[in-house]
C-alpha positions in Angstrom: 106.9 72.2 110.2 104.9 70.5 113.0 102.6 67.7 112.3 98.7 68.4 112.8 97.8 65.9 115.9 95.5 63.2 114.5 92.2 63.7 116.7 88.8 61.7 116.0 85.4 63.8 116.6 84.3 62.1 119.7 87.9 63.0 121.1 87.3 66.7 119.6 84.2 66.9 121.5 85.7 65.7 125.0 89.1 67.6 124.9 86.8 70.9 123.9 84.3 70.2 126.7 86.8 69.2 129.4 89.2 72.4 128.3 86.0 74.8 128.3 84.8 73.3 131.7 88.6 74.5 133.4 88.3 77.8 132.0 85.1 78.4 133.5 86.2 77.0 137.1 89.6 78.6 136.7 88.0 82.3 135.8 90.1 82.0 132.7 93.9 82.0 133.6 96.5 82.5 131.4 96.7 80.1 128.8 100.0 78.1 129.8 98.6 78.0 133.4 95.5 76.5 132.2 97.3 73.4 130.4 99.3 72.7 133.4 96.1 72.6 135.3 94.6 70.8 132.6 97.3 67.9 132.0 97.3 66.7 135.8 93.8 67.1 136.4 91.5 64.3 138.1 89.5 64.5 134.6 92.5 63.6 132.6 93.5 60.7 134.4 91.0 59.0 132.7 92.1 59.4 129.2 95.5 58.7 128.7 95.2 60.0 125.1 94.4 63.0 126.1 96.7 63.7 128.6 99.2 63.1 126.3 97.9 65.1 123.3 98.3 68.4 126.3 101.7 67.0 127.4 103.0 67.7 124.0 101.6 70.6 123.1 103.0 72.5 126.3 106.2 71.4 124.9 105.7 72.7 121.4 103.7 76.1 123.2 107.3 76.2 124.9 109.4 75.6 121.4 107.1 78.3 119.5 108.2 80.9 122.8 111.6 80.4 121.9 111.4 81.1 118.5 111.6 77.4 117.1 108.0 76.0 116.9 105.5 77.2 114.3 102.5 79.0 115.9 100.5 78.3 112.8 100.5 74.6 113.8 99.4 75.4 117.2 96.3 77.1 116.5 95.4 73.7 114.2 96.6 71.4 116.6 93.5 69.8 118.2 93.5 72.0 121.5 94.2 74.9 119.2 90.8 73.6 117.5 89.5 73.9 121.3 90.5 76.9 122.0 88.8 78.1 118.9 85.5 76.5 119.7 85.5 78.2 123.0 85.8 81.8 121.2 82.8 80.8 118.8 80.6 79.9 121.6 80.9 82.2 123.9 78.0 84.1 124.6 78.9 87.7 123.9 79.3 88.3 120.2 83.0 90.4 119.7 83.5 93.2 118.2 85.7 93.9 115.0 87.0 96.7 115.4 89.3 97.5 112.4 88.4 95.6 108.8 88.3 97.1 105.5 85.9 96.6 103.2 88.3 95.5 100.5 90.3 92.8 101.7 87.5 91.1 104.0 84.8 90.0 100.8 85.1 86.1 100.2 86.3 85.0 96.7 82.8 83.1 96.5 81.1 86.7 96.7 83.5 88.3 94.4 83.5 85.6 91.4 79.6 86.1 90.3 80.6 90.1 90.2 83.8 90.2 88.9 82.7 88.0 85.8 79.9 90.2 85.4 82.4 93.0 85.0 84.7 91.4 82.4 81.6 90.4 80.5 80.6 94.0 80.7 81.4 96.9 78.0 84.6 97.7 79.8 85.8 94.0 80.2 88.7 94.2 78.2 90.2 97.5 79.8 89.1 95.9 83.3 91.6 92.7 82.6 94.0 95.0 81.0 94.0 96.5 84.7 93.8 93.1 86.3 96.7 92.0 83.9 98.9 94.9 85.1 98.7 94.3 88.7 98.2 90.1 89.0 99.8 89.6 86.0 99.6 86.0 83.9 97.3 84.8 87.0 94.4 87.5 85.2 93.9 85.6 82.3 93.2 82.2 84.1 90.2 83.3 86.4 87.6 80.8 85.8 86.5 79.7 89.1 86.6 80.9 92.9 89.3 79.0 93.7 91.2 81.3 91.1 90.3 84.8 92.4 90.9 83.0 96.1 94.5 82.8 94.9 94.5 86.6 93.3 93.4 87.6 96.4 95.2 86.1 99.1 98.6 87.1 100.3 101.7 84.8 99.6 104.2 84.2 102.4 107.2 86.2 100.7 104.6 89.2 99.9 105.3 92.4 102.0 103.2 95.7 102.8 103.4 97.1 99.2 102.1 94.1 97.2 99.6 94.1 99.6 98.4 97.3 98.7 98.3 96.3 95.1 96.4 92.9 96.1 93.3 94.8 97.2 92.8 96.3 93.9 90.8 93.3 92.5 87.6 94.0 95.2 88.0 97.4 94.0 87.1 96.6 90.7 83.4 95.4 91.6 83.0 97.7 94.0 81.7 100.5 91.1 77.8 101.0 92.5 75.3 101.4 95.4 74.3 98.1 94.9 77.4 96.6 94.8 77.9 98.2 98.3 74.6 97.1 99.4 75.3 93.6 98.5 78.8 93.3 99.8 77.9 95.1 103.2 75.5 92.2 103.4 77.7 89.7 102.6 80.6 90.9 105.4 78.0 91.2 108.2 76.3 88.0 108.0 79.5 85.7 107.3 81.1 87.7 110.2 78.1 87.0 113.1 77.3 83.1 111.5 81.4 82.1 111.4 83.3 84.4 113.6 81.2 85.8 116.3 81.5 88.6 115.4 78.4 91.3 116.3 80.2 94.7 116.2 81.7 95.6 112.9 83.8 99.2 112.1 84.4 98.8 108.2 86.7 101.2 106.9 86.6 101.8 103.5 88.4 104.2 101.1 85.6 107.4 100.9 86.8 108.5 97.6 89.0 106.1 95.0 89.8 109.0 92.2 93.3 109.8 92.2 96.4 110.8 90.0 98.0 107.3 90.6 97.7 105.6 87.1 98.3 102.5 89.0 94.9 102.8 91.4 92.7 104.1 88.8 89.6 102.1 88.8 87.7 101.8 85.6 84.3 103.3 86.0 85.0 104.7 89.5 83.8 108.1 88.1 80.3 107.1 87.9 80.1 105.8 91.5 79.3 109.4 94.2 80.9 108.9 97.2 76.7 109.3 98.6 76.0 106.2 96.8 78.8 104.3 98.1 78.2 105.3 101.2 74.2 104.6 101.4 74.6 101.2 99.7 77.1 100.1 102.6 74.6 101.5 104.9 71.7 99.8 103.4 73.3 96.6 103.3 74.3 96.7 107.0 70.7 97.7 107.7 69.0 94.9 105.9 71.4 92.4 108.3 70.5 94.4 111.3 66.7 94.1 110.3 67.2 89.7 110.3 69.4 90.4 113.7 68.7 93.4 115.8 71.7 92.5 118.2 74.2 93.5 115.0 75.9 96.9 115.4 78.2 98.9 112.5 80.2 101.9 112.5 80.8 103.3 108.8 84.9 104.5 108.9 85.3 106.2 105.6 89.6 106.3 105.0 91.2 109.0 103.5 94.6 108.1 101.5 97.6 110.1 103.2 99.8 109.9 99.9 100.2 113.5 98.2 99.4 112.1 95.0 96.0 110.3 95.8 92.9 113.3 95.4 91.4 113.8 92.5 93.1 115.3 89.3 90.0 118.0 88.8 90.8 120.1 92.2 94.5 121.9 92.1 95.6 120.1 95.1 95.2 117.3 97.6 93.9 120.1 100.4 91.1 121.6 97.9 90.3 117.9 96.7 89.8 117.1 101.3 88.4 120.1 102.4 85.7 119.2 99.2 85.0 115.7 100.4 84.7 117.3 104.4 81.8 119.5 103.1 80.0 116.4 101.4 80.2 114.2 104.4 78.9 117.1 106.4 75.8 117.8 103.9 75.3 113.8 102.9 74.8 113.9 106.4 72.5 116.5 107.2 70.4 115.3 103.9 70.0 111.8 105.2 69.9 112.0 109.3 69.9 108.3 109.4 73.4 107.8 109.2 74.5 109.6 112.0 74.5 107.1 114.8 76.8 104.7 112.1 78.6 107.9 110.5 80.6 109.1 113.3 84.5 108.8 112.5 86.9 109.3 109.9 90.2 107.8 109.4 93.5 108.3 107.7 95.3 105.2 105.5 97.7 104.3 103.2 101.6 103.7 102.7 103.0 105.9 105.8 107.0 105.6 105.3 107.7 108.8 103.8 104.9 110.8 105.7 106.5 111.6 109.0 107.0 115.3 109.4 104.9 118.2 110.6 104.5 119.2 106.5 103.4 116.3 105.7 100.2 116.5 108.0 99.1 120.2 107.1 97.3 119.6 104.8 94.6 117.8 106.2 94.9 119.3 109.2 92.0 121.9 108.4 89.8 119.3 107.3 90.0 117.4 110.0 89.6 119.8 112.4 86.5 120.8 111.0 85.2 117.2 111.1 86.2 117.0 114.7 83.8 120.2 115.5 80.8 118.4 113.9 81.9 115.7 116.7 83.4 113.3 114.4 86.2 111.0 116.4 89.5 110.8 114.0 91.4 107.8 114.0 94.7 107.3 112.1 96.9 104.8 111.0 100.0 105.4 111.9 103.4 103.7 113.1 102.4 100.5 111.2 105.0 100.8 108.6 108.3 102.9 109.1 111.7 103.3 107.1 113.1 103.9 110.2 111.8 103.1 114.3 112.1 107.1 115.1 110.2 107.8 111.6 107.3 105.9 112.9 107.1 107.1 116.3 107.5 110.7 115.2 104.6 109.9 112.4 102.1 109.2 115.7 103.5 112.1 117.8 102.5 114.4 114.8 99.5 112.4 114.1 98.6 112.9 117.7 100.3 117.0 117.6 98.5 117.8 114.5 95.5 115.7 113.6 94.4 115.2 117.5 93.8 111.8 116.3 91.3 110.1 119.0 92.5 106.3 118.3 95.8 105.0 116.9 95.2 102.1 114.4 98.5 99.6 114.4 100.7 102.0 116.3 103.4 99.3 116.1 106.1 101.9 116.4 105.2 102.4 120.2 105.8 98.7 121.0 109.0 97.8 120.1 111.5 97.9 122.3 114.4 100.1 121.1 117.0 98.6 123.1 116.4 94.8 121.1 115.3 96.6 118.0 118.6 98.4 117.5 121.0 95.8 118.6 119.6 93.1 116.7 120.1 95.9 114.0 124.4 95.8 114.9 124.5 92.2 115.3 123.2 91.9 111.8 125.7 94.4 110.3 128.5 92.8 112.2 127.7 89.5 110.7 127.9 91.5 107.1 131.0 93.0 108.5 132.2 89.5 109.7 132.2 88.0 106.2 133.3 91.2 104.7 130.0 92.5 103.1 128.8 96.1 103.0 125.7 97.3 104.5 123.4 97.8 101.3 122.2 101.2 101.0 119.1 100.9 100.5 118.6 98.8 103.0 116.7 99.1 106.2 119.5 98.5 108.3 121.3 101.4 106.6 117.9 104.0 107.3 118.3 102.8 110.9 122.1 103.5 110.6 122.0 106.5 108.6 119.9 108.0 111.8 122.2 107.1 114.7 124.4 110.1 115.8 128.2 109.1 114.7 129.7 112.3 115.4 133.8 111.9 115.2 133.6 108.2 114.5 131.6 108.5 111.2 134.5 106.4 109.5 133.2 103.4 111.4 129.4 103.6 109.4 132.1 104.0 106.5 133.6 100.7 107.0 130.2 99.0 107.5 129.2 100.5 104.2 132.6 98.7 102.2 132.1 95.9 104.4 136.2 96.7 105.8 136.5 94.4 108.8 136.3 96.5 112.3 138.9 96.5 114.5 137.8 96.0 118.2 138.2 99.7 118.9 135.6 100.4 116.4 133.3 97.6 117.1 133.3 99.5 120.8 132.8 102.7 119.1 129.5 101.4 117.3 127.9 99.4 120.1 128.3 103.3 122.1 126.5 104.5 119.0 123.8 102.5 119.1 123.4 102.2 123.1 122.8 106.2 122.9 120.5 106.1 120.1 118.5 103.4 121.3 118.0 105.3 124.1 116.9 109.1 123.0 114.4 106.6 120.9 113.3 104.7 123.8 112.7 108.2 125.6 111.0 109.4 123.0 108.5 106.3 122.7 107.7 106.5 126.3 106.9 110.3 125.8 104.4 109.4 122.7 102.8 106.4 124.9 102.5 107.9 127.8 100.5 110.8 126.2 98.2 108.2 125.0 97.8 106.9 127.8 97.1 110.4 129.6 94.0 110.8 126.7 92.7 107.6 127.1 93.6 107.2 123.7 92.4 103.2 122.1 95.5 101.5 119.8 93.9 99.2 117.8 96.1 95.9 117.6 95.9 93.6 114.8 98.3 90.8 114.7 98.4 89.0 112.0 98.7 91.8 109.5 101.4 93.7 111.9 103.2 90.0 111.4 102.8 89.6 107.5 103.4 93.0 106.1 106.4 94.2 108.3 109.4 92.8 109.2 109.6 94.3 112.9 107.4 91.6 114.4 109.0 89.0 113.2 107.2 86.3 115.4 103.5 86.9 117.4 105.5 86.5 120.4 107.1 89.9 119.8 103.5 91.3 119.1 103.1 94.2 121.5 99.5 93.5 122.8 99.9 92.0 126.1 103.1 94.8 126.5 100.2 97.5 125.9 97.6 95.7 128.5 100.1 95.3 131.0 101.1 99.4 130.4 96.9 99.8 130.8 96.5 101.2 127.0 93.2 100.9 126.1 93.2 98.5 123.5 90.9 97.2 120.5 91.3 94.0 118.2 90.8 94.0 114.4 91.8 92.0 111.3 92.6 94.7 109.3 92.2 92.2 105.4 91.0 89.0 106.8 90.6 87.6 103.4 93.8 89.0 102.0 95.9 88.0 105.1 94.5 84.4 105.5 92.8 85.0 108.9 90.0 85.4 110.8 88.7 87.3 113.9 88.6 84.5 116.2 91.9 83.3 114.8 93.2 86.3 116.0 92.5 86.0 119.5 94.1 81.8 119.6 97.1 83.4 118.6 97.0 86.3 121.2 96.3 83.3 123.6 99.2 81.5 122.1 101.5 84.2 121.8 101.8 85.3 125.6 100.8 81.5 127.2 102.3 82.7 130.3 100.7 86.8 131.0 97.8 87.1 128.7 94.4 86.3 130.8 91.7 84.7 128.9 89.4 86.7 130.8 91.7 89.8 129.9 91.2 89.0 126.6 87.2 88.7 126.5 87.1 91.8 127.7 89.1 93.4 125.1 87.6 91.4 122.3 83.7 92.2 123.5 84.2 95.6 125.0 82.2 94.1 128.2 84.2 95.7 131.7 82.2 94.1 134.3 84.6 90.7 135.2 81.8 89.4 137.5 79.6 89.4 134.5 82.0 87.4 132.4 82.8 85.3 134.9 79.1 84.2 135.2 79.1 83.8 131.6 82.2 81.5 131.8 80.3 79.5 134.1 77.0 79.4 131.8 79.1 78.3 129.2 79.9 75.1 131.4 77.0 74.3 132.9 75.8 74.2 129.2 78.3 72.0 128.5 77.0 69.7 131.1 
């Protein structure tokens, strides 16, 4: 772990003013660029302290490329602190393009309402709930700090205890005023901390399901109307006290078969039923069109790859789309295998016609590194004489290459039997030919959404935290995407949950391509604003502000 640079205010002040400044005059370069610029600068030369404060954090920006620095410490290291100043000031709020209601409320805003509900008449099946998913941690919640804990995401925690994290906010989340309130809540803390003016919350439309396990005390009391108006309201009431605020309302729908609701014969009948609603809810109360104008798709992906799995919501959706609703979809976030994910988007795309692809991980990793860091890690099992676990990832990627006559080699990797060089050959052949059909077929998918016009929604750290193929920020996609001209979009996904925050986001961007990644590139993405002159002139506002 790198230690946090010791930096006094008055030295906070100049490094931010002097680093802001070069920005401006440099039309925002590329970070690593910048620094270069910015440690033998005539303005430098006058603080030594300085000078050598940006000396070593170049070298540590070089360490965390190569895979042995911690970004983390970067982004609290005083320039990161700069960097992040520079993001909160500029003049153009940014736009949030993918949060979900659920995993962005602040423990301080759930506390008063989550106590309410334990005091309430259905307390104790409501911590008989909270006991079943957080375990002994339910029966200590007596202060912020507490549900903070419960809420938040530790280190070792992957994409399916993350699912089972949000159900806490779910809990409170059981009327219009609820809603109301914690639409509020997001909007304001958004604009006054992040700068954040443009919010598209996505929240679940309807939370009544077969799952034992996501049942919600109470939930059957809340319409899906209700829920819907009291985020609407809430948002409103912000918009009132800021006119310059803007929302789009995102209601999800749950892929899984098993999530519709128990009273309808299937998952279609339960969809096609929540279709019509949206539909009339929206011809009853006109007001929400301009802010009601997309749907989107969520939920644990892995299994859900093939054409059957997308039929039946297929009708649905296609009825939403001739009432001129955009669909979005996640898909090729999570994977049990790299071709899974991209066929999960090339059906999503096939099928659905999604309009914008939330994630999409599965189109930015490169085959050729994914699959043979995948046979340098089962030679070093083989190497010590240990199988490949079944169960494994590794195995689903194995399990899917094309073996042919040498199918006793995946054997042997299996018992963990030592390869002889001939076979070692015959399994790097293997995985050369796979990793490129998949590679084919990944620039097949992208290149269709680049013929569309279609927007991928990136979102760092969650792509980082909940799946092991981006192991490191640096192997984030993002700048791959902008350089391929993919219209792209920035979100958070569960800023709360995930221990993040929309400007954090972009320092790490920054931090993660030093050497490609424009900082004027990156304003654009981040505010939707095209013109450059225009930014440009407000990069230069910014420093004669300064001044």
């Amino acid at each position: 772990m790198q230690k946090t640079e010791v930096c006094s205010q008055e030295m906070q002040e100049r490094l931010t003013q002097e680093l802001v400044s070069l920005i401006a005059e440099t039309n925002g370069l590329p970070l690593m660029p910048t620094l270069e610029i910015f440690q033998n600068s005539r303005r430098l030369k006058a603080h030594p302290d300085l000078q050598r404060m940006v000396a070593l954090f170049r070298q540590q920006l070089e360490l965390s490329q190569r895979g042995s620095g911690d970004i983390h410490a970067l982004v609290d290291h005083p320039i990161g602190r700069s960097l992040y100043r520079f993001f909160k000031a500029f003049p153009l709020p940014f736009r949030e393009e993918h949060t979900h209601l659920t995993g962005a409320l602040q423990a301080s805003f759930l506390y008063p309402l989550l106590q309410k509900r334990l005091e309430g008449p259905e307390g104790p099946l409501c911590l008989q709930k909270l006991r079943e998913v957080y375990g002994q941690e339910a029966d200590q919640l007596k202060s912020v700090q507490d549900v903070e804990r419960m809420l938040t995401l530790k280190e070792t925690e992957r994409f399916d205890r993350y699912l089972q994290v949000l159900y806490l906010p779910k809990l409170v989340l059981i009327d219009r005023e609820a809603h109301r309130t914690a639409a509020y809540h997001l909007a304001r803390t958004m604009m006054e901390e992040f700068n954040v003016g443009f919010i598209r919350i996505k929240f679940t439309y309807s939370r009544l399901t077969t799952d034992p396990k996501e049942q919600i005390p109470g939930a059957e009391l809340l319409t899906n109307e209700e829920s819907l108006l009291g985020l609407y309201e809430g948002f409103r009431a912000f918009q009132k006290e800021r006119p310059q605020f803007q929302f789009a309302l995102s209601p999800c729908f749950r892929k899984e078969p098993g999530f519709y609701d128990q009273r309808f014969a299937s998952k279609k009948l339960h969809f096609q039923q929540q279709v019509d609603e949206i539909i009339d809810i929206l011809e009853r109360h006109p007001e929400l069109a301009p802010c009601l104008q997309e749907v989107d798709t969520v939920g644990d992906e892995r299994s859900l790859y093939r054409k059957e799995h997308f039929l039946e919501m297929q009708q649905g959706l296609r009825k939403l789309a001739s009432r001129g609703f955009s669909i979005r979809s996640h898909h090729g976030e999570t994977f049990y295998t790299l071709k899974r994910g991209i066929q999960a988007v090339d059906n999503a795309m096939n099928i659905w016609r999604i309009d914008t692809l939330e994630h999409g991980l599965a189109l930015g990793i490169n085959p050729n590194s994914y699959y043979h860091i995948m046979l340098e890690q089962a030679l070093a099992l083989n190497d010590q004489k240990e199988g490949v676990r079944p169960e494994s990832t590794l195995a689903r990627e194995l399990e899917e290459m094309q073996w042919g006559e040498h199918r006793t080699v995946l054997e042997h990797l299996y018992q963990g039997k030592p390869l002889d060089p001939q076979e070692i050959n015959r399994f790097v052949k293997v995985k050369f030919h796979h990793a490129r059909e998949v590679e084919h077929y990944q620039h097949d998918v992208l290149n269709r959404v680049l013929d569309k016009s279609m927007t991928v929604t990136a979102l760092p750290t969650s792509n980082q935290k909940l799946t092991t193929v981006v192991p490191g920020f640096k192997d984030h996609p993002f700048s791959w995407w902008e350089k391929k001209g993919v219209d792209l979009g920035v979100g958070t996904d569960n800023y709360v949950t995930l221990g993040t925050n929309y400007i954090r986001e972009l320092v790490l961007l920054l931090l993660a391509e030093p050497e490609d990644l424009k900082i004027t590139k990156l304003l654009m993405v981040a505010t939707g604003e095209n013109r450059r002159p225009f930014l440009s002139h407000l990069l230069w506002e910014m420093r004669k502000n300064l001044a």
